[in-house]
N, CA, C and O atoms as a CHARMM CRD file, in Angstrom:
* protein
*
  324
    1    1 UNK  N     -5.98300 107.05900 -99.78200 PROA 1      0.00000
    2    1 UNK  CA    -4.58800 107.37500 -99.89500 PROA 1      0.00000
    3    1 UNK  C     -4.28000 107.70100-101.35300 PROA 1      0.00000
    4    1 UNK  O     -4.44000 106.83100-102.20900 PROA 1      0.00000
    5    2 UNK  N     -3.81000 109.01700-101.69500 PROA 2      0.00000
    6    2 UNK  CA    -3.61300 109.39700-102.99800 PROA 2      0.00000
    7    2 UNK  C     -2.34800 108.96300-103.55300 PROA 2      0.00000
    8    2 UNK  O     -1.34500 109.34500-102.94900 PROA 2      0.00000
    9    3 UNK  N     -2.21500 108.34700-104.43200 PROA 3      0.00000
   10    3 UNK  CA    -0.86300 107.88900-105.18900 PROA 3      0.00000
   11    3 UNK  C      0.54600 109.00100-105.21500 PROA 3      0.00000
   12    3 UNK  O      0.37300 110.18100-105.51900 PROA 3      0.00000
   13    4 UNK  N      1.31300 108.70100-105.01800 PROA 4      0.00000
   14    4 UNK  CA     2.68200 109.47900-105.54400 PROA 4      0.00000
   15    4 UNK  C      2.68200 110.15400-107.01200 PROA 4      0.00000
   16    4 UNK  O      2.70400 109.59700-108.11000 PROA 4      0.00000
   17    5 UNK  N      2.65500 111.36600-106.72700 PROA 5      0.00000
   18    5 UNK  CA     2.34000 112.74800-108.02300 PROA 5      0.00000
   19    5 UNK  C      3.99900 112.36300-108.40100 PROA 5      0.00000
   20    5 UNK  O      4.27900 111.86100-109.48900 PROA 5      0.00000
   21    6 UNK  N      4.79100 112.59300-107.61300 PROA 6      0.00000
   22    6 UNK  CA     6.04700 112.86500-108.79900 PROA 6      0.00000
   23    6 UNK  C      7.29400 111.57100-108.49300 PROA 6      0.00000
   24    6 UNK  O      7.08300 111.02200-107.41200 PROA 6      0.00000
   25    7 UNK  N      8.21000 111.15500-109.05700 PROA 7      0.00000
   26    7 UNK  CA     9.05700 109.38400-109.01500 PROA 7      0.00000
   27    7 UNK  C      9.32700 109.89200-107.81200 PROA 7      0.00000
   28    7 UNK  O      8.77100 110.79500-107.18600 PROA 7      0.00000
   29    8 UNK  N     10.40200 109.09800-107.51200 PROA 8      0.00000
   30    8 UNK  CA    10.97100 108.98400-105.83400 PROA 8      0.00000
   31    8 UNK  C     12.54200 109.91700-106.70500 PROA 8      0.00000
   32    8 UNK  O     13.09700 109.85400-107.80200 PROA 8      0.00000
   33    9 UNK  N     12.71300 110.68600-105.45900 PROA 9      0.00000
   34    9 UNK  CA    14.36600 111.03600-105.38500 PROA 9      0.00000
   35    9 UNK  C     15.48500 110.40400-105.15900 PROA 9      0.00000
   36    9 UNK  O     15.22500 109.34600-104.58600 PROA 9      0.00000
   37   10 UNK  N     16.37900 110.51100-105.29600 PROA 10     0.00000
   38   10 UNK  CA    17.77800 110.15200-104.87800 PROA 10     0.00000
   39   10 UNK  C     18.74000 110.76100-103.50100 PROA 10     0.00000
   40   10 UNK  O     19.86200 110.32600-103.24200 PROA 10     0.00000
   41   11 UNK  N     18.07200 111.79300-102.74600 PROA 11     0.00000
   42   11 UNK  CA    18.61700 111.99800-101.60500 PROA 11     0.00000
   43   11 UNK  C     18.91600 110.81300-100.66200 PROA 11     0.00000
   44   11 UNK  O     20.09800 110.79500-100.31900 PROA 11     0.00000
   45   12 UNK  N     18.13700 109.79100-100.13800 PROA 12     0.00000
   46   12 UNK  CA    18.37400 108.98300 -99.55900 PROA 12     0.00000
   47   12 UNK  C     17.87000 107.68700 -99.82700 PROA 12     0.00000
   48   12 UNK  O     17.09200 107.57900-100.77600 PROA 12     0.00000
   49   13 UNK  N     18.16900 106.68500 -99.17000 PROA 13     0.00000
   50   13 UNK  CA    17.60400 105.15200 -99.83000 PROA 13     0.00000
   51   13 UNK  C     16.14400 104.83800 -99.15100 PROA 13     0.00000
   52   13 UNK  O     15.31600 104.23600 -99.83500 PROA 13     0.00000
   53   14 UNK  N     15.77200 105.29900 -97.61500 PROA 14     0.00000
   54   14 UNK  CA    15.15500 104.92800 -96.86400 PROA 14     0.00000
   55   14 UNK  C     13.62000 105.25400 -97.42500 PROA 14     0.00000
   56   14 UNK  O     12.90100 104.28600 -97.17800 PROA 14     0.00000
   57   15 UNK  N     12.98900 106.18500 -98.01800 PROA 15     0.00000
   58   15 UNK  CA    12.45300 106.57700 -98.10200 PROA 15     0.00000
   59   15 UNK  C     11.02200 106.11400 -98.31300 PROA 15     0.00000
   60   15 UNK  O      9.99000 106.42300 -97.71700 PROA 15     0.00000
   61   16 UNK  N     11.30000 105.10200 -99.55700 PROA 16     0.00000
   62   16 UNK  CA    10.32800 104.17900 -99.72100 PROA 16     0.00000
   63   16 UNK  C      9.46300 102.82000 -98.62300 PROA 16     0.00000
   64   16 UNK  O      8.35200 102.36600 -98.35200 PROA 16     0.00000
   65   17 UNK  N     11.55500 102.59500 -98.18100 PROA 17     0.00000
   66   17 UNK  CA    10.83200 101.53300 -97.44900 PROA 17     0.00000
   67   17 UNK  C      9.84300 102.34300 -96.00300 PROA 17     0.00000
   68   17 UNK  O      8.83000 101.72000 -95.68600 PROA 17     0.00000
   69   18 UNK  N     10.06800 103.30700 -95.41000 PROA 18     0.00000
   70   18 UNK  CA     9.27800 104.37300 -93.99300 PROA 18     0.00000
   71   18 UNK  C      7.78800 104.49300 -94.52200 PROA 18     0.00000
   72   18 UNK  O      6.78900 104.63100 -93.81600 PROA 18     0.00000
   73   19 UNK  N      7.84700 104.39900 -96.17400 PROA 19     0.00000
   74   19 UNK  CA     6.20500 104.59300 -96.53300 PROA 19     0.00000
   75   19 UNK  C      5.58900 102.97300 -96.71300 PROA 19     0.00000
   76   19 UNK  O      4.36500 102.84100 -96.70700 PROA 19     0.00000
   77   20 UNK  N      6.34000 101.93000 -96.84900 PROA 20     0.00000
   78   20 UNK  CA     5.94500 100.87600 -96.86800 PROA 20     0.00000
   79   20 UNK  C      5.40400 100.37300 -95.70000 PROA 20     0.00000
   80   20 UNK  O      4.28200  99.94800 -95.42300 PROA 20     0.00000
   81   21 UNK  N      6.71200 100.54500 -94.89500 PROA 21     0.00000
   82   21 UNK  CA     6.39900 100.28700 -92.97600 PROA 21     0.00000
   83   21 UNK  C      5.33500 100.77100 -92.21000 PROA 21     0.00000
   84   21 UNK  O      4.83300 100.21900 -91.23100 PROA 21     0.00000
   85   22 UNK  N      4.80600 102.57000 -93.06700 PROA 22     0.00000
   86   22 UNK  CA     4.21800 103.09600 -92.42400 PROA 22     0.00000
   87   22 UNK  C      2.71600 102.31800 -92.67400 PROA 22     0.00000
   88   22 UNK  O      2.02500 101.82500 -91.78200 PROA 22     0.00000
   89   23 UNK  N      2.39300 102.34400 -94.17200 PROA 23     0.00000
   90   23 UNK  CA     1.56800 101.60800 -94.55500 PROA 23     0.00000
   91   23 UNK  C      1.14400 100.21200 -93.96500 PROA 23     0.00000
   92   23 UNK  O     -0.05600  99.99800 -93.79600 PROA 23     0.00000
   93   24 UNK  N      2.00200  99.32900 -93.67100 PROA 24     0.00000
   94   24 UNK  CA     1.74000  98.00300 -93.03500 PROA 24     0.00000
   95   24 UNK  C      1.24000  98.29700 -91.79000 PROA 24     0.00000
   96   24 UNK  O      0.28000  97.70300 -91.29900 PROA 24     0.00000
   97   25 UNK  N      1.92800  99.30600 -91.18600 PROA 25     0.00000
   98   25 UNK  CA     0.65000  99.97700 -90.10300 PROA 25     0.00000
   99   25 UNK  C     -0.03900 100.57800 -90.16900 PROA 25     0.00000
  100   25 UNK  O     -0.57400 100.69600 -89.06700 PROA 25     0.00000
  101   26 UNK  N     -0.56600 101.28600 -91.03500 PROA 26     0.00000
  102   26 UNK  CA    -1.87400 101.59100 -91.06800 PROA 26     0.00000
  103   26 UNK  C     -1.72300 102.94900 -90.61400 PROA 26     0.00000
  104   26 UNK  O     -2.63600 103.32600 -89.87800 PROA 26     0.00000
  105   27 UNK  N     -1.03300 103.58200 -90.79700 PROA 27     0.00000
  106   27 UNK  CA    -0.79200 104.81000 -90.07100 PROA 27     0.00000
  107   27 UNK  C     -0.44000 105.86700 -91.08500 PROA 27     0.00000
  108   27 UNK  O      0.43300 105.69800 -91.93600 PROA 27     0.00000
  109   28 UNK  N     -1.13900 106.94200 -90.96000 PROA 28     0.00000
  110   28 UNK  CA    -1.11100 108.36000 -92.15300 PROA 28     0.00000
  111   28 UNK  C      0.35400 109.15500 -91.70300 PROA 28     0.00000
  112   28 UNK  O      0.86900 109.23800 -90.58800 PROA 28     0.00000
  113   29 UNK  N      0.81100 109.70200 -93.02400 PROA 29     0.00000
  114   29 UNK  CA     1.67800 110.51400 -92.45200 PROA 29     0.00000
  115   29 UNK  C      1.29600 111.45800 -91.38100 PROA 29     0.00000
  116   29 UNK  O      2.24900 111.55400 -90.60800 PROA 29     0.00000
  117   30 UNK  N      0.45600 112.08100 -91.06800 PROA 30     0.00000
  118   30 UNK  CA     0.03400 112.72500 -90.10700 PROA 30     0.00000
  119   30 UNK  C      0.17600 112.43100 -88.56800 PROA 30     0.00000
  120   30 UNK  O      0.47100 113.19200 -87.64700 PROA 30     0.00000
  121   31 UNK  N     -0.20000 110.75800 -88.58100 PROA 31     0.00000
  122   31 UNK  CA    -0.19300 110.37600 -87.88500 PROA 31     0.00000
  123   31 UNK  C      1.35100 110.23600 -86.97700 PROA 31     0.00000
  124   31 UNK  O      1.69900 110.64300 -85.86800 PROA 31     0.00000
  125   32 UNK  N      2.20900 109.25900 -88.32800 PROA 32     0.00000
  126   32 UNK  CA     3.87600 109.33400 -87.77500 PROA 32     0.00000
  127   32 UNK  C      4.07400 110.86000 -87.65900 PROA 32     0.00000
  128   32 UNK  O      4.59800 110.88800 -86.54500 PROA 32     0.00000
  129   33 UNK  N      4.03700 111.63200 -87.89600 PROA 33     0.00000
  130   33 UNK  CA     4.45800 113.23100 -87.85000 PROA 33     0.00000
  131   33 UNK  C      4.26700 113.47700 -86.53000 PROA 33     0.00000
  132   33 UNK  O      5.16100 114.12200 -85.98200 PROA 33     0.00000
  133   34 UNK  N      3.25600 113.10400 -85.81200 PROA 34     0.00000
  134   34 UNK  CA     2.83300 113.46500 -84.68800 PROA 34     0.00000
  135   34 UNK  C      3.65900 112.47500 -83.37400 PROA 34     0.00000
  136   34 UNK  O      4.11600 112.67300 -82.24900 PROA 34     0.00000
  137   35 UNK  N      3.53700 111.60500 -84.10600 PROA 35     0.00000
  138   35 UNK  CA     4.34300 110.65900 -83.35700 PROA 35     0.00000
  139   35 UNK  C      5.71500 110.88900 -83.14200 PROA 35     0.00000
  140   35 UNK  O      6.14600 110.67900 -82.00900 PROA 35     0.00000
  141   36 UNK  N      6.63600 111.36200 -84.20200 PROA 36     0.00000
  142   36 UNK  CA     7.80700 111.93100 -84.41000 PROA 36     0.00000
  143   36 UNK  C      8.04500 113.57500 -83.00000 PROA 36     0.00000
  144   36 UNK  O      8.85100 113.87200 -82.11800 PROA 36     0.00000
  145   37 UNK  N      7.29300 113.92700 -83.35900 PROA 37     0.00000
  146   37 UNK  CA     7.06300 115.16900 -82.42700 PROA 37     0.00000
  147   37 UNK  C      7.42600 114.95900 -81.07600 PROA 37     0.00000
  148   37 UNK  O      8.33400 115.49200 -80.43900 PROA 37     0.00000
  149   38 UNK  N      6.25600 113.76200 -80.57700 PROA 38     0.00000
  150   38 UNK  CA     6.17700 113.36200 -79.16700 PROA 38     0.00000
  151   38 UNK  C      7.69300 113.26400 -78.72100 PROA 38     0.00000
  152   38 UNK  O      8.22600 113.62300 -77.67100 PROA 38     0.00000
  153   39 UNK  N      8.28500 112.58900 -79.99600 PROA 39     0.00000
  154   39 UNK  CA     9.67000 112.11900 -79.20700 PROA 39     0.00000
  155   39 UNK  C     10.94400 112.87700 -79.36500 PROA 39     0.00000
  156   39 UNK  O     12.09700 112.44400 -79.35100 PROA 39     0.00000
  157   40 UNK  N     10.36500 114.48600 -79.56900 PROA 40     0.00000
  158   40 UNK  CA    11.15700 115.52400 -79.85900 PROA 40     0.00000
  159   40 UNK  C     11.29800 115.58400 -81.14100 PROA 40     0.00000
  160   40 UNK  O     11.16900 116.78400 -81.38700 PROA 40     0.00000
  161   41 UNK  N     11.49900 114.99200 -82.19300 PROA 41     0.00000
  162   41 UNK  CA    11.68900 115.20200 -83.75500 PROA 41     0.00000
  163   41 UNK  C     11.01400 116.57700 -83.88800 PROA 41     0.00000
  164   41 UNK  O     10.00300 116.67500 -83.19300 PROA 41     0.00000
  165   42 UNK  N     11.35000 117.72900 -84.66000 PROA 42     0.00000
  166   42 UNK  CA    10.60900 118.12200 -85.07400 PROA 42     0.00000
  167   42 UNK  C     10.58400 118.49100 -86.35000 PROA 42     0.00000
  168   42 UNK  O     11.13400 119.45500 -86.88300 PROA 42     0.00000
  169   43 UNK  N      9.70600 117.41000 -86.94100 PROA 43     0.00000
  170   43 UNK  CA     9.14000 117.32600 -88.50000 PROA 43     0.00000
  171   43 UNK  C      7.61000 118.29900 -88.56700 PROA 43     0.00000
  172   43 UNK  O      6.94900 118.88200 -87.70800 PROA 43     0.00000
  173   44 UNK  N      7.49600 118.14200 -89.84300 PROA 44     0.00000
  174   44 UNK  CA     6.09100 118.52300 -90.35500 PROA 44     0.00000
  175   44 UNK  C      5.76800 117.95100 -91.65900 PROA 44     0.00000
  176   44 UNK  O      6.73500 117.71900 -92.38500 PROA 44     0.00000
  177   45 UNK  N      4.30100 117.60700 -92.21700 PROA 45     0.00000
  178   45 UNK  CA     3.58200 116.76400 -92.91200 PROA 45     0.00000
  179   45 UNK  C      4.76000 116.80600 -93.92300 PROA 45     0.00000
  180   45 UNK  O      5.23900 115.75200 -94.34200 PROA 45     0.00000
  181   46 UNK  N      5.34900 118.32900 -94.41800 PROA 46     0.00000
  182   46 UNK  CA     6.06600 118.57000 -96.06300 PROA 46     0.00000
  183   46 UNK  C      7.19500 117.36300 -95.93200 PROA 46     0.00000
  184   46 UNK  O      7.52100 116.47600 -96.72100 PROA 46     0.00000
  185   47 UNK  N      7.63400 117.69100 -94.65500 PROA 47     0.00000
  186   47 UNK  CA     9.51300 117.59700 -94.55100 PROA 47     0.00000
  187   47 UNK  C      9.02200 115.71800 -94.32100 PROA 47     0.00000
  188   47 UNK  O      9.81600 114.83200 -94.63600 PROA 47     0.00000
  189   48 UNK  N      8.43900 115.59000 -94.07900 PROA 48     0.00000
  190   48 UNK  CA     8.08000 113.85600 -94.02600 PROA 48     0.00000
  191   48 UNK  C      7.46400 113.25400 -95.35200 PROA 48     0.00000
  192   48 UNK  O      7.65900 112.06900 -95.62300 PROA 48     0.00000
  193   49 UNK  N      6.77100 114.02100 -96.12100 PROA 49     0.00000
  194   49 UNK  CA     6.52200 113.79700 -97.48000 PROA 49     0.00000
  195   49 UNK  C      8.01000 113.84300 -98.21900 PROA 49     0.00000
  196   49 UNK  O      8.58900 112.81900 -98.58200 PROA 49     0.00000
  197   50 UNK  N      8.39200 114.80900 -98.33800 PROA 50     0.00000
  198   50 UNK  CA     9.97500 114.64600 -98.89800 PROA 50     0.00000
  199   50 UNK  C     10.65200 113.76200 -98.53200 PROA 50     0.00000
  200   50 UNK  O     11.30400 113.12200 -99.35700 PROA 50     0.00000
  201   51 UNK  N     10.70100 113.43300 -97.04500 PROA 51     0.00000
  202   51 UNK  CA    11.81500 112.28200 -96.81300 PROA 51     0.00000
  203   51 UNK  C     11.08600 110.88700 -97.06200 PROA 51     0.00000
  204   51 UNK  O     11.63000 109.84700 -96.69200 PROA 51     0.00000
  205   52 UNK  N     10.02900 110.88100 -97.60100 PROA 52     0.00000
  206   52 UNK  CA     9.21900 109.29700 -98.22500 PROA 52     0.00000
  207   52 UNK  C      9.47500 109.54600 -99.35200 PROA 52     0.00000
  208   52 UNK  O     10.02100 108.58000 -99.88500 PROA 52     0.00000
  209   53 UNK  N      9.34500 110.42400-100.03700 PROA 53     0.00000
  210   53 UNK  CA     9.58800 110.89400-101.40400 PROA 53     0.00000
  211   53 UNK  C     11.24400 111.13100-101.79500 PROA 53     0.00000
  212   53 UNK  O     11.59500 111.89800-102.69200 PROA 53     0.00000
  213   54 UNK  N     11.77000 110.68900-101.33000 PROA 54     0.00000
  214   54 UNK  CA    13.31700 110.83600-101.14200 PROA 54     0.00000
  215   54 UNK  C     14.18700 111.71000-101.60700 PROA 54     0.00000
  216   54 UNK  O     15.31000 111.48000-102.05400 PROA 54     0.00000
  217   55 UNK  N     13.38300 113.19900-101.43700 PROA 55     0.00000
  218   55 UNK  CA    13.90700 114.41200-101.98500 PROA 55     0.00000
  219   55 UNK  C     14.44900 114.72100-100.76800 PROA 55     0.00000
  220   55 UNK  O     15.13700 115.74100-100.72500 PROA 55     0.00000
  221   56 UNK  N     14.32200 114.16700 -99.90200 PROA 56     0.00000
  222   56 UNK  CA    15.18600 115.18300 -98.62100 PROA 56     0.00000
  223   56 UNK  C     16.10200 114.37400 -98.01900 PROA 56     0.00000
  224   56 UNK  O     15.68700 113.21700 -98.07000 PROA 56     0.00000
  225   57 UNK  N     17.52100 114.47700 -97.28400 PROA 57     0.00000
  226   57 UNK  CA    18.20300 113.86300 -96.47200 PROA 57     0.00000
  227   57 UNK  C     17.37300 113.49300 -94.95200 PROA 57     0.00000
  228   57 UNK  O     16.60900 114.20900 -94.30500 PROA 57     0.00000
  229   58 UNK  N     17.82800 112.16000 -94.69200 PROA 58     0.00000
  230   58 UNK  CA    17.17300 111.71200 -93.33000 PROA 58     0.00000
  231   58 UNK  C     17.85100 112.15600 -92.26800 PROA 58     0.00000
  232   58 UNK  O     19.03300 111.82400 -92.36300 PROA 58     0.00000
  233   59 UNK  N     17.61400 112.77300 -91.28000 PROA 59     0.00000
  234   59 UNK  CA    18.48000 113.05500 -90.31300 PROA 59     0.00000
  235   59 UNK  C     18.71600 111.63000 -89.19400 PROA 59     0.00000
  236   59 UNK  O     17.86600 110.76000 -89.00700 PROA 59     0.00000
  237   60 UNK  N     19.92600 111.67700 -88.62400 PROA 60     0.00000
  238   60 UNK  CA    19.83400 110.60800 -87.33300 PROA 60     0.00000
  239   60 UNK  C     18.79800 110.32800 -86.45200 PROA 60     0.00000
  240   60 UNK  O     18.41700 109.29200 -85.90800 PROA 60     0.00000
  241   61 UNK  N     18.34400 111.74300 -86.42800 PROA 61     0.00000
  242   61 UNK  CA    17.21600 111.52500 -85.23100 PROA 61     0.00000
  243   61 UNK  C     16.05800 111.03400 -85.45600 PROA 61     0.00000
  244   61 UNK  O     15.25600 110.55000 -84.65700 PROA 61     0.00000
  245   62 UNK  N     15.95800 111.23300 -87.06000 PROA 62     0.00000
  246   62 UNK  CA    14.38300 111.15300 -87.75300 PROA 62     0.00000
  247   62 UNK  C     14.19200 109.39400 -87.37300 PROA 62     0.00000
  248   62 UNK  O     13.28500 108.78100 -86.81200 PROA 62     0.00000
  249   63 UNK  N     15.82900 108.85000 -88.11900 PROA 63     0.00000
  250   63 UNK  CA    15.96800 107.56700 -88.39600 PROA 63     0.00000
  251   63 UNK  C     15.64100 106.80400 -86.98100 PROA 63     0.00000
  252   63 UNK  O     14.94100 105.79900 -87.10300 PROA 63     0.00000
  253   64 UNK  N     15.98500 107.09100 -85.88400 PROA 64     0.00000
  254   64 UNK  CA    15.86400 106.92500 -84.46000 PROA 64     0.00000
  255   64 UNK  C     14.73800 106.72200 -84.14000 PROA 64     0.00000
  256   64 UNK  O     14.27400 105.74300 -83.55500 PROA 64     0.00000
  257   65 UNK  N     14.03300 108.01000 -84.65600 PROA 65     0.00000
  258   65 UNK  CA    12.61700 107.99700 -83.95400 PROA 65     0.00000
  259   65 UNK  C     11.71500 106.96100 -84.75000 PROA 65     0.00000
  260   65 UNK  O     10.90900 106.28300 -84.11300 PROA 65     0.00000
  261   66 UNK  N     11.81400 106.83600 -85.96200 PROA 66     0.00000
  262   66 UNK  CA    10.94500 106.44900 -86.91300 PROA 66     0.00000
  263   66 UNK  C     11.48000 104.90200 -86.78500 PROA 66     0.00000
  264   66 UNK  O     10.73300 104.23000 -87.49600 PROA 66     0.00000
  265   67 UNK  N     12.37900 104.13700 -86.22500 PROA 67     0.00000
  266   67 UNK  CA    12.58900 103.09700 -86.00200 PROA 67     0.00000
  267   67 UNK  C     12.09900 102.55500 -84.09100 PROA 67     0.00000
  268   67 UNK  O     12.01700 101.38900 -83.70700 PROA 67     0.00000
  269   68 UNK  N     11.88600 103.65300 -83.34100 PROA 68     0.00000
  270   68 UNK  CA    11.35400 103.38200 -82.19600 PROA 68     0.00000
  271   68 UNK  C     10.03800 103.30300 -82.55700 PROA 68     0.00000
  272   68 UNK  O      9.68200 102.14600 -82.33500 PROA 68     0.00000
  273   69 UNK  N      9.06800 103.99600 -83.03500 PROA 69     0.00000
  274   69 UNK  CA     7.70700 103.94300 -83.29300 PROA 69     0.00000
  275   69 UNK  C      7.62900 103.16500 -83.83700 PROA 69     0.00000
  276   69 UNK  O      6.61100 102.63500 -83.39400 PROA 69     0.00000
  277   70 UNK  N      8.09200 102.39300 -84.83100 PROA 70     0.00000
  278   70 UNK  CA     7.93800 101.64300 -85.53800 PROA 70     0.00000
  279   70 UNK  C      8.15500  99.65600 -84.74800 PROA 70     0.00000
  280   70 UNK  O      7.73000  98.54900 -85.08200 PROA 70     0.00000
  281   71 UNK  N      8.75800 100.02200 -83.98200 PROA 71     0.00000
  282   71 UNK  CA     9.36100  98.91500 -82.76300 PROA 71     0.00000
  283   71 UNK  C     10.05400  97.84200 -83.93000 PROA 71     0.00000
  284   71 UNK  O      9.65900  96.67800 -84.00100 PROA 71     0.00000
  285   72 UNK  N     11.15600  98.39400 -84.85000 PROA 72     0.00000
  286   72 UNK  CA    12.31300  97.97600 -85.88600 PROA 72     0.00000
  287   72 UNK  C     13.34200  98.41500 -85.21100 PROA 72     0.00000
  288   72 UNK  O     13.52800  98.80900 -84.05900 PROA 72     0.00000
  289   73 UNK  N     14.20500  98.21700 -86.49300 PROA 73     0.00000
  290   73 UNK  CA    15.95600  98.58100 -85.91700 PROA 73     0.00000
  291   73 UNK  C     16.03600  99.43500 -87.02400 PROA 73     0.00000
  292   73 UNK  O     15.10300  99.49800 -87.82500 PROA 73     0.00000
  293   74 UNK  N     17.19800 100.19100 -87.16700 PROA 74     0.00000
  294   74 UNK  CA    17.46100 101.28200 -88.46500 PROA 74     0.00000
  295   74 UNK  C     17.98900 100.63600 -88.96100 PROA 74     0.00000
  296   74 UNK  O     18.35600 101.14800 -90.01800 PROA 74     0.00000
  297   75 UNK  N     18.42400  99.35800 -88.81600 PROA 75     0.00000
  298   75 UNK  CA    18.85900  98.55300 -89.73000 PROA 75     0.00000
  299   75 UNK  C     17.72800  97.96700 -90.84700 PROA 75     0.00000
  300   75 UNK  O     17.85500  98.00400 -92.07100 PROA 75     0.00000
  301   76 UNK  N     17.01600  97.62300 -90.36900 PROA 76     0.00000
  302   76 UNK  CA    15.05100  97.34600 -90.98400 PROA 76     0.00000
  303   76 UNK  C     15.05800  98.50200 -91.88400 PROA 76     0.00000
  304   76 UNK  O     14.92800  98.18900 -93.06700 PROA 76     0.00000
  305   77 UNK  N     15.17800  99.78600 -91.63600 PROA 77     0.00000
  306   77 UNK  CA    14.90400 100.96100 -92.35600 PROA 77     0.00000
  307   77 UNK  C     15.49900 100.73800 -93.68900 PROA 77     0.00000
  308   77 UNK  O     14.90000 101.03000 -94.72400 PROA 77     0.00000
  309   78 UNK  N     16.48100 100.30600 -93.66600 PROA 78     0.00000
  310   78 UNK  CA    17.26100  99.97500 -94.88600 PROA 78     0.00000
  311   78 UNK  C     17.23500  99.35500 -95.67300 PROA 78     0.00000
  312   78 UNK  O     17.61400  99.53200 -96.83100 PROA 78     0.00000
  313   79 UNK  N     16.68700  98.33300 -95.09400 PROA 79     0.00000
  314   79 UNK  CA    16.57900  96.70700 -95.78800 PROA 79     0.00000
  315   79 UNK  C     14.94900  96.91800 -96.74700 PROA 79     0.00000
  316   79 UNK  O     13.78100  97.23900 -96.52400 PROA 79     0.00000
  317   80 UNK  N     15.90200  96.46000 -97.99200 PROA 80     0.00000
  318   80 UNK  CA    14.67800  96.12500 -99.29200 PROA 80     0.00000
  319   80 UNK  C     13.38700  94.53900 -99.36600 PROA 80     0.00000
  320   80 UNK  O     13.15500  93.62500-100.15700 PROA 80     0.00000
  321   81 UNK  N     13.00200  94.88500 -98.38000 PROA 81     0.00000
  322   81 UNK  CA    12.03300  93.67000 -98.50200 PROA 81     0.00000
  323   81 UNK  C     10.60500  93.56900 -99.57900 PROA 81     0.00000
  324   81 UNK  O      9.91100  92.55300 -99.59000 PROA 81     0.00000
């Protein structure tokens, strides 16, 4: 797993913690991307790098999906642990 090339953005708050979560599972962005898909999202590797990287706004649905796969609440998404 290659380190973060450039700081985190200010578009949204979530960003960090979706790469933390994702990490505790063990799961590549590639992987959630695909997962996101299944459940209609449709992301791709960039637009999910940006929204970990918090250059991009999260959409509702992203937040939805990425809290069902995750079997959290979007409330979890938020929260700084």
């Amino acid at each position: 797993m290659k380190p973060r090339q450039k700081p985190l953005g200010d578009k949204n708050i979530i960003g960090a913690n979706i790469t933390r979560i994702r990490r505790l599972n063990k799961m590549s962005q590639k992987d959630l991307a695909t997962n996101m898909q299944l459940l209609g999202v449709d992301i791709n590797l960039s637009s999910l790098s940006k929204l970990e990287g918090q250059s991009r706004i999260a959409t509702d649905k992203e937040l939805y999906a990425i809290a069902q796969i995750f079997n959290t609440t979007i409330d979890d998404l938020f929260r700084k642990l």
